[in-house]
KOLBA-929841 format. One record per residue (C-alpha): residue in three letters; x, y, z. Coordinates in steps of 0.1 Angstrom, whole numbers. Example, Ala and Ser with C-alpha at 12.3 -4.5 7.8 and 13.67 -1.06 7.14 Angstrom:
! KOLBA-929841
residu:u:v:w
ALA:123:-45:78
SER:137:-11:71
! end
This chain:
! KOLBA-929841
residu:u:v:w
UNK:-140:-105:163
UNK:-179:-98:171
UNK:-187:-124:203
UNK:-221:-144:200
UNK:-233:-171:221
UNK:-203:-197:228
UNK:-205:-236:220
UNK:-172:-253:226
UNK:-158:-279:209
UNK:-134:-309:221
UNK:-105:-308:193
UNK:-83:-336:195
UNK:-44:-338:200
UNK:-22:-319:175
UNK:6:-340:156
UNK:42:-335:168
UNK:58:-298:154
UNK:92:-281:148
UNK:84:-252:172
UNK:62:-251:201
UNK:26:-254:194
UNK:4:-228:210
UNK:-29:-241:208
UNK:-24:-280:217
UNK:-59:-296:212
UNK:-80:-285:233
UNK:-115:-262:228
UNK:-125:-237:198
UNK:-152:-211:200
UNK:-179:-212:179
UNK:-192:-177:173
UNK:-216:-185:143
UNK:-255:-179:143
UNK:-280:-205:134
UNK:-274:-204:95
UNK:-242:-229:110
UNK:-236:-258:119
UNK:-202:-271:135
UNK:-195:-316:135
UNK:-162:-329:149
UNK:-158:-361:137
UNK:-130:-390:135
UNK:-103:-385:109
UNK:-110:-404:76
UNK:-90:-400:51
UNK:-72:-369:64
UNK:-37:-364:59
UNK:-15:-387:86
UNK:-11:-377:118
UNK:-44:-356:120
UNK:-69:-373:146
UNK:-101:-355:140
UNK:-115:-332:115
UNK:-144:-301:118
UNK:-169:-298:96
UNK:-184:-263:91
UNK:-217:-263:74
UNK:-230:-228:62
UNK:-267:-225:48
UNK:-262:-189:36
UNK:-240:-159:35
UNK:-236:-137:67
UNK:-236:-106:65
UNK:-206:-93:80
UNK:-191:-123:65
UNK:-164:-128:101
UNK:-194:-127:124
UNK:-196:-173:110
UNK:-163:-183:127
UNK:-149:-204:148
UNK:-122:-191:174
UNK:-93:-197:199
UNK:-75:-178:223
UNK:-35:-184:223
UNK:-26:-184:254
UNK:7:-168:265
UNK:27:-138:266
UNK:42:-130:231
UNK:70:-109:229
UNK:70:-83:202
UNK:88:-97:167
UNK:80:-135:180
UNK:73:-150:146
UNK:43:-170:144
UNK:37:-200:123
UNK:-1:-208:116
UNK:-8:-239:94
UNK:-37:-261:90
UNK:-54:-288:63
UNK:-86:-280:43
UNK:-106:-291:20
UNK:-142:-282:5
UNK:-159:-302:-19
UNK:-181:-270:-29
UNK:-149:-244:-33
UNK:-163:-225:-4
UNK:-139:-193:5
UNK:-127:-191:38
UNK:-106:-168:60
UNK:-79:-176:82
UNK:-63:-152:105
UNK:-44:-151:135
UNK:-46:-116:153
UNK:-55:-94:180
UNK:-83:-105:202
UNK:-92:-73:216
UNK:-104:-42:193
UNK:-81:-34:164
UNK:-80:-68:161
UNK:-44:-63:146
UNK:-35:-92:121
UNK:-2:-116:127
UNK:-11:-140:98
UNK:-42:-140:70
UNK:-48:-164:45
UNK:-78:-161:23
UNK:-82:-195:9
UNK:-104:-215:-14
UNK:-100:-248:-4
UNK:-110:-279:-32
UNK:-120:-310:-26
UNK:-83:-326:-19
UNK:-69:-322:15
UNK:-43:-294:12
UNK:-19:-279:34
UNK:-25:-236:44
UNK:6:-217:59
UNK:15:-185:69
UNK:41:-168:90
UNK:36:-135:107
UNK:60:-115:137
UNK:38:-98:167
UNK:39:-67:180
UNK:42:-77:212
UNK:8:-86:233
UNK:-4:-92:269
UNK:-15:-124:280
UNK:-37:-144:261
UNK:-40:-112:233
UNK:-38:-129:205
UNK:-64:-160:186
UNK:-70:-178:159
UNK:-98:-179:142
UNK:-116:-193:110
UNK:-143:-173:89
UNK:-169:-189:68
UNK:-200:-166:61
UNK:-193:-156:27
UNK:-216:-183:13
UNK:-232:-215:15
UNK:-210:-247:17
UNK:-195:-274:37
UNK:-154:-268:49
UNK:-137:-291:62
UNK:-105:-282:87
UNK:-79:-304:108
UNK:-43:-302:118
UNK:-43:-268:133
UNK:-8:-256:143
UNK:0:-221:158
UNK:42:-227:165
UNK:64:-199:177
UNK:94:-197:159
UNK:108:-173:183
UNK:126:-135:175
UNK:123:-126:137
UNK:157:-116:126
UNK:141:-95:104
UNK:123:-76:130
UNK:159:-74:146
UNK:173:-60:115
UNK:146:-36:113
UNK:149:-24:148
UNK:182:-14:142
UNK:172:5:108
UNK:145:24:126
UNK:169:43:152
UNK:170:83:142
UNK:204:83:135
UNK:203:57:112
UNK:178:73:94
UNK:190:104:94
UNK:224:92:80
UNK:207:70:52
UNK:184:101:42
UNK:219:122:34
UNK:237:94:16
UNK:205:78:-2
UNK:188:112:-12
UNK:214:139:-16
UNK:244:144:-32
UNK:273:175:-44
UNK:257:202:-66
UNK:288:220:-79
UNK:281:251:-102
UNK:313:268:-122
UNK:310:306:-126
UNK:323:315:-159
UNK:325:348:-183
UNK:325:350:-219
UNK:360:347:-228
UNK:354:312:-203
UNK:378:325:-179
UNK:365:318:-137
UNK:348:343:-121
UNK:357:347:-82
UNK:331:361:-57
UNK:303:356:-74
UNK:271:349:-53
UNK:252:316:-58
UNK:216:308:-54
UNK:209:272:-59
UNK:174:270:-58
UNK:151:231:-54
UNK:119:239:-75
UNK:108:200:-79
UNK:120:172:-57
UNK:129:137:-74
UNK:111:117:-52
UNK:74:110:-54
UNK:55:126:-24
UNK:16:120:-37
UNK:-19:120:-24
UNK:-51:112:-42
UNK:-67:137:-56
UNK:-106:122:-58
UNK:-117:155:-45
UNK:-100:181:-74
UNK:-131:198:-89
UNK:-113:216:-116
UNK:-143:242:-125
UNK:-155:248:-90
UNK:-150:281:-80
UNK:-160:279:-47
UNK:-138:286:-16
UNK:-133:252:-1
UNK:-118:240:-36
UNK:-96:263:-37
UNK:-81:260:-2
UNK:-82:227:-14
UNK:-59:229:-48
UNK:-36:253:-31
UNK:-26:229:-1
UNK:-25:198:-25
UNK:-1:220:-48
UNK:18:233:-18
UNK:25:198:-4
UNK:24:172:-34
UNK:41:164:-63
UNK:20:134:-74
UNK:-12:128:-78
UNK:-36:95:-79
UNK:-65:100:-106
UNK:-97:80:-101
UNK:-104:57:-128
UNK:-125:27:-111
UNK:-143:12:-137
UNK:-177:9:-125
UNK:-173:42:-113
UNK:-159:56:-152
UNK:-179:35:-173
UNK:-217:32:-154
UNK:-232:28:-186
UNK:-216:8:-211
UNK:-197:24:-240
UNK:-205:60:-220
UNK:-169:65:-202
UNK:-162:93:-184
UNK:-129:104:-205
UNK:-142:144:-201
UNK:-137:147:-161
UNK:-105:127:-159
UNK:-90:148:-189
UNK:-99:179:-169
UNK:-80:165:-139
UNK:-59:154:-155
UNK:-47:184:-171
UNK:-49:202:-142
UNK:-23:183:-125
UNK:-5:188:-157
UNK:-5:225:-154
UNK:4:224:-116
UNK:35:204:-122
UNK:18:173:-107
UNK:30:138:-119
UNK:-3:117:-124
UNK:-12:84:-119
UNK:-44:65:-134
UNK:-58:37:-105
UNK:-69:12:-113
UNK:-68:-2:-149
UNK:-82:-38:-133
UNK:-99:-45:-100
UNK:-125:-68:-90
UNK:-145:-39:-70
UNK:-163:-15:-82
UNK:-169:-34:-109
UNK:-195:-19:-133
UNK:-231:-35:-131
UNK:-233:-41:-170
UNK:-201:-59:-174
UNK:-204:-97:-179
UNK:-196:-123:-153
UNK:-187:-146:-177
UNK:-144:-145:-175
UNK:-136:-147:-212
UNK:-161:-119:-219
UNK:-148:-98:-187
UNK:-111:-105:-204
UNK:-121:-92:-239
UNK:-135:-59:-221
UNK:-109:-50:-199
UNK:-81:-61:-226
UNK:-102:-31:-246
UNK:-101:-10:-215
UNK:-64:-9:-212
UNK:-59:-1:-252
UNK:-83:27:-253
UNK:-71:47:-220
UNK:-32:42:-225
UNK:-30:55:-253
UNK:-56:82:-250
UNK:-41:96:-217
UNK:-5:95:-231
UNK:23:127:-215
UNK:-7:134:-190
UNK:-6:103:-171
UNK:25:86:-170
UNK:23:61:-137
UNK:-7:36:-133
UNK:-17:10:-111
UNK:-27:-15:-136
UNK:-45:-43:-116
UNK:-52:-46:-81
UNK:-54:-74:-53
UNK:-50:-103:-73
UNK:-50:-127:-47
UNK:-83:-118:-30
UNK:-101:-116:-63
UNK:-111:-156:-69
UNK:-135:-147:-37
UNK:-157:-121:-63
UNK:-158:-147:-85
UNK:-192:-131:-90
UNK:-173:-106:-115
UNK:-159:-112:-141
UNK:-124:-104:-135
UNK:-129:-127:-103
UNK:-139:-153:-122
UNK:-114:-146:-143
UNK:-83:-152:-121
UNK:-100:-177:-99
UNK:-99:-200:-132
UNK:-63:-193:-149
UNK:-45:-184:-112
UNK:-36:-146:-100
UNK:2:-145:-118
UNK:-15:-156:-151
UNK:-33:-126:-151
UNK:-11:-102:-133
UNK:15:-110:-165
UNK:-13:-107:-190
UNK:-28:-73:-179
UNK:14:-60:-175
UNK:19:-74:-210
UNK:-13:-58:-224
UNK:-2:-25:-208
UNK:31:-26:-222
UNK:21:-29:-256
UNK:-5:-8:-256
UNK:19:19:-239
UNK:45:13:-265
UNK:68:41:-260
UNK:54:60:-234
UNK:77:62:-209
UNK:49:46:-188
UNK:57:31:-150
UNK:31:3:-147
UNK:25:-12:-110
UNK:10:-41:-91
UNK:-12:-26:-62
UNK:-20:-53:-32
UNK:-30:-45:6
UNK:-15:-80:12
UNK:19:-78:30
UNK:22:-115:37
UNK:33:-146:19
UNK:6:-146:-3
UNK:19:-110:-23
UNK:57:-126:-18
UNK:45:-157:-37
UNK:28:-136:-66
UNK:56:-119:-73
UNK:81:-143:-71
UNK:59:-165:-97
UNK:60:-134:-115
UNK:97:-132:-118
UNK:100:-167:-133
UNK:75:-159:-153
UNK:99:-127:-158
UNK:66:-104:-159
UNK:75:-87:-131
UNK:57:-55:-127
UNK:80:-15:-131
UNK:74:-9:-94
UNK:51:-32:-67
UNK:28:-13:-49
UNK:20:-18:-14
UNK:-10:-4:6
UNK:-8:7:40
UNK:-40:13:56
UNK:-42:21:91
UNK:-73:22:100
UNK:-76:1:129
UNK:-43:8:144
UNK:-8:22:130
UNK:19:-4:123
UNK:54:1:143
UNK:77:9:130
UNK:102:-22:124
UNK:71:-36:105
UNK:70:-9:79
UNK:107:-15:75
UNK:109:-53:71
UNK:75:-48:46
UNK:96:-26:26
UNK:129:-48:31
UNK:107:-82:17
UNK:95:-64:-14
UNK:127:-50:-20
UNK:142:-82:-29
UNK:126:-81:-61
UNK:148:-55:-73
UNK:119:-29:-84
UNK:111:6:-72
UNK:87:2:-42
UNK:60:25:-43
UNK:37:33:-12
UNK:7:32:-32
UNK:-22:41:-3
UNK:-9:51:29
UNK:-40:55:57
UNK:-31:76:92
UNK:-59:83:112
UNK:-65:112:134
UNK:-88:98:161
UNK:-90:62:182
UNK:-84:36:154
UNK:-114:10:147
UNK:-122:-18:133
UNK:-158:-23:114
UNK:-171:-43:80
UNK:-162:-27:51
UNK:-194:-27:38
UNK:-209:-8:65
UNK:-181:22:76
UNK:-192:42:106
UNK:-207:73:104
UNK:-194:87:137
UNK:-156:86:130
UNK:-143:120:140
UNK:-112:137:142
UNK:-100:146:177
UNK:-71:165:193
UNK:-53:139:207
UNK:-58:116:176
UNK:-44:148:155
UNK:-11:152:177
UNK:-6:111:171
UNK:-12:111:135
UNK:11:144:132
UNK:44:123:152
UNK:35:92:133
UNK:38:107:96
UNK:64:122:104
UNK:81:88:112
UNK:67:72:90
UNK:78:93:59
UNK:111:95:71
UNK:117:58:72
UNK:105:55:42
UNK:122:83:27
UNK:155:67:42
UNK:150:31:20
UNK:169:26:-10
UNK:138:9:-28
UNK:113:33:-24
UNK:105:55:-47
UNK:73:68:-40
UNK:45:74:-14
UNK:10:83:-22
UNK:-14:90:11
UNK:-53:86:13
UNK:-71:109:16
UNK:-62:147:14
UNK:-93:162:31
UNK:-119:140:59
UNK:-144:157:35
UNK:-139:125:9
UNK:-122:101:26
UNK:-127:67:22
UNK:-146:50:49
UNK:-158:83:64
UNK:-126:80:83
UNK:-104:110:99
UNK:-78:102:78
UNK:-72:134:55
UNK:-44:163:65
UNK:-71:187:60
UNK:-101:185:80
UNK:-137:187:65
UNK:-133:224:66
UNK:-99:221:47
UNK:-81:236:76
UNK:-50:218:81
UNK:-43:194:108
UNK:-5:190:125
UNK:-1:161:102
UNK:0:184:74
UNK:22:214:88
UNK:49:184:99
UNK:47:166:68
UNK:53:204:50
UNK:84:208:73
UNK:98:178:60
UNK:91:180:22
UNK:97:215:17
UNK:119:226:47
UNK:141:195:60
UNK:141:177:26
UNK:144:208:2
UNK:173:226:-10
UNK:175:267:-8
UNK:214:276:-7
UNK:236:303:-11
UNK:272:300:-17
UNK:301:322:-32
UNK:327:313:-60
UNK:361:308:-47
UNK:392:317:-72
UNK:386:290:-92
UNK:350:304:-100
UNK:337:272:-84
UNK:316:265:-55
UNK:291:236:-45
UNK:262:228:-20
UNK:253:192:-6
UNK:217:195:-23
UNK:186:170:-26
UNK:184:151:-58
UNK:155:173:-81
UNK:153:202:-102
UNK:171:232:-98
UNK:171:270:-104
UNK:207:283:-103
UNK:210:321:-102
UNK:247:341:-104
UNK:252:376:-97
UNK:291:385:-102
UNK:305:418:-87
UNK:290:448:-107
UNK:259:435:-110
UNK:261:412:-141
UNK:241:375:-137
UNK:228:347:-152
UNK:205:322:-149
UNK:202:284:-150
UNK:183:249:-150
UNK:196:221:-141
UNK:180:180:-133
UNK:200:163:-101
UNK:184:127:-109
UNK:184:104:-80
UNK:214:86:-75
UNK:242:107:-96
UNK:262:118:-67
UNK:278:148:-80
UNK:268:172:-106
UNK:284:199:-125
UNK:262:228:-133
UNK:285:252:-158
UNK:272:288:-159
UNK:280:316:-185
UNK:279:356:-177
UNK:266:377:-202
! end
């Protein structure tokens, strides 16, 4: 990350490992300011085999929180889909959080492995496993981050192995070739549309003209719509709602808490009913994000987690209900894992005492009843990709609470992932047998970056060349996706630069709502490569059929002299064939 003023540190011999050990004991970085202070001392009590043990002493928060850290370069020259294992030992008597991360030492800093940790006051073991992208000599480090707050960690045993190729990445490498994506988009996403001509005494009628019209495809392609201003009049919205509408058939409604409720018992059910019922009206699917997240977390709410609990379980039973056959998909809590570290809220106070599964199950089970037949898809939402969100879930499984679809976040701000990574993402959640849902896919038009958070640039503007790169990458990306059995959905973020998150170049329409190539490629795909407009002719039998995209269909017949019919029909995803019968008057 951010370099300060250097002060090395001796760090004794590393016990023996299964793979080769990349950063034997040698000298770590200490990038911290004065508010820390860095002891290695003699092993006492650690677990066996550790020789020495670091103690980080923090005074008080830093603010960014990565800029109180300790570092080391790995030396080498990975090649891409080298799986990485990163382990150490912790413990903190005063349950201070800490991140650990292995990734990119130059700017985007691209992460291998993160673990966000909370170490207690018993020496435990921390793994996590991670496959490069491939890096230049010495381009990749370890590094551990301690500035959220005050408190004494304590580290040892540290362990970066490389476990050599990831078959996974293999596998994926092979999934990601055009051809194989091409041929999986025919066999996954379409099937035979056959339509029988008939006239009133039922008898086939030959050489009748077909049109077999997609109006709605099955498959979720979505975008938030945080900028919809349903009563503004005004140009720009306009441009606005007709390129969303032209594009999108699912929409992502705003309903952060904080942000819905500022004043207690004052929520804001009036705007999202109006969008709501706009995407209604524009044959837009809707879905409500989030029910439960630690952020924007209003200012009223209690910190204490069994009064948070009470709220939020009387959260979920007022909107379900409330917003029933307008919003049918919602992202019910988000980012369990990372939550025990805002144990200043009350919803992260609330998980970091019962445990993230707990509560992912409780929420899900709240939804669900207050839902009662709905027809409601409720989802798990996490940025985390690693073995942290694998974990969850699988605990959720025994627990059998798993969620209707997981949701996984794909922000690319501070670089785009390849390829074989956004196919062996998708292949590790698939084996939890739910629809996958790309819940918050991020491609930015301009160089990527990497900044805090809490303090997004200003200066972030789209460019050209950044616009040609988002434009090919989309339209790779959606493919891929579109080609996996599992996924059901993708939702991107944002629509427009004019509200997107982080102030980043990340919409399809610039700030002016002009579109950029992402959006025109994207278009060609949806409604041009992935949509069905065919015309065909009845043989003798009165039959004839069309290798169609699963969705909803017009059908239109015109027989010879001019008499015709119309018809509706639903391909769902996954029939294979469909008969469509159609009577002339």
């Amino acid at each position: 990350m951010r370099v300060l003023a250097c002060l090395c540190l001796l760090w004794a011999a590393m016990p023996a490992v299964a793979g080769p050990n990349l950063i034997p004991g040698d000298r770590w970085d200490n990038h911290a300011q004065g508010n820390v202070t860095l002891k290695v001392s003699p092993a006492q009590g650690a677990p066996a085999g550790v020789a020495s043990v670091i103690t980080i002493t923090t005074s008080c928060a830093t603010e960014p929180y990565y800029l109180a850290q300790i570092s080391r370069t790995i030396p080498g020259d990975l090649k891409a889909g080298s799986r990485l294992r990163f382990t150490f030992w912790a413990r903190s008597a005063t349950r201070s959080p800490m991140r650990a991360t292995v990734e990119r030492t130059t700017p985007p800093y691209t992460g291998v492995v993160e673990l966000n940790i909370e170490p207690g006051a018993e020496w435990k073991r921390y793994t996590g496993m991670g496959a490069t992208e491939g890096y230049g000599l010495d381009g990749l480090s370890a590094h551990f981050q301690t500035g959220r707050g005050p408190g004494e960690i304590e580290i040892a045993g540290v362990t970066v192995e490389n476990l050599g190729p990831d078959p996974a990445i293999v596998r994926a490498e092979a999934a990601c070739k055009s051809d194989a994506v091409r041929r999986r988009i025919r066999q996954l996403r379409t099937g035979v549309l056959e339509v029988i001509v008939r006239d009133r005494r039922g008898r086939p009628v030959p050489n009748a003209s077909v049109s077999v019209r997609e109006t709605r495809s099955d498959f979720l392609f979505g975008c938030n719509i945080f900028g919809l201003r349903p009563t503004d009049t005004g140009a720009a919205q306009a441009e606005y709602q007709r390129r969303f509408t032209e594009l999108f058939n699912y929409a992502t409604l705003p309903f952060y808490w904080g942000a819905f409720e500022p004043e207690q018992g004052r929520p804001q059910h009036e705007r999202l009913t109006a969008m709501a019922r706009w995407c209604a009206d524009h044959g837009l699917a809707a879905k409500g994000h989030p029910l439960i997240w630690h952020e924007v977390y209003p200012g009223w709410a209690p910190k204490d987690p069994d009064a948070a609990a009470t709220l939020l379980h009387d959260r979920v039973k007022d909107i379900l209900p409330r917003y029933a056959g307008t919003v049918r998909y919602w992202d019910v809590l988000n980012e369990a894992n990372v939550a025990p570290t805002y144990a200043q809220t009350g919803e992260g106070a609330w998980i970091k005492r019962e445990g993230a599964a707990p509560v992912v199950a409780k929420a899900l089970g709240w939804a669900r009843e207050a839902g009662k037949g709905l027809g409601n898809t409720y989802l798990y939402n996490d940025f985390d990709t690693g073995d942290a969100n694998a974990a969850l879930l699988a605990e959720l499984a025994r627990m059998k609470a798993l969620p209707d679809a997981i949701g996984i976040q794909s922000h690319m701000h501070s670089g785009q992932w390849p390829m074989e990574r956004v196919w062996a993402v998708t292949e590790r959640f698939a084996q939890f047998g739910k629809p996958i849902h790309y819940t918050e896919a991020t491609v930015v038009s301009a160089p990527p970056r990497t900044f805090d958070f809490a303090k997004p640039p200003t200066d972030w503007a789209t460019t050209p060349e950044g616009e040609a790169a988002q434009a090919d990458y989309v339209k790779r990306f959606y493919s891929l996706l579109f080609s996996h059995p599992s996924v059901q959905a993708i939702t991107y973020w944002d629509f427009s630069d004019a509200w997107a998150w982080l102030n980043a170049p990340a919409g399809f329409l610039r700030k002016d709502m002009s579109p950029k190539p992402a959006y025109d490629a994207l278009k060609q795909l949806i409604r041009g490569e992935w949509w069905t407009d065919a015309k065909a002719a009845t043989g003798a039998s009165g039959r004839c059929s069309v290798q169609a995209f699963y969705g909803s269909y017009a059908i239109s017949v015109t027989a010879l002299g001019g008499r015709s019919a119309r018809a509706e029909a639903r391909f769902p995803q996954g029939t294979g064939r469909l008969i469509v019968e159609v009577r002339l008057p």
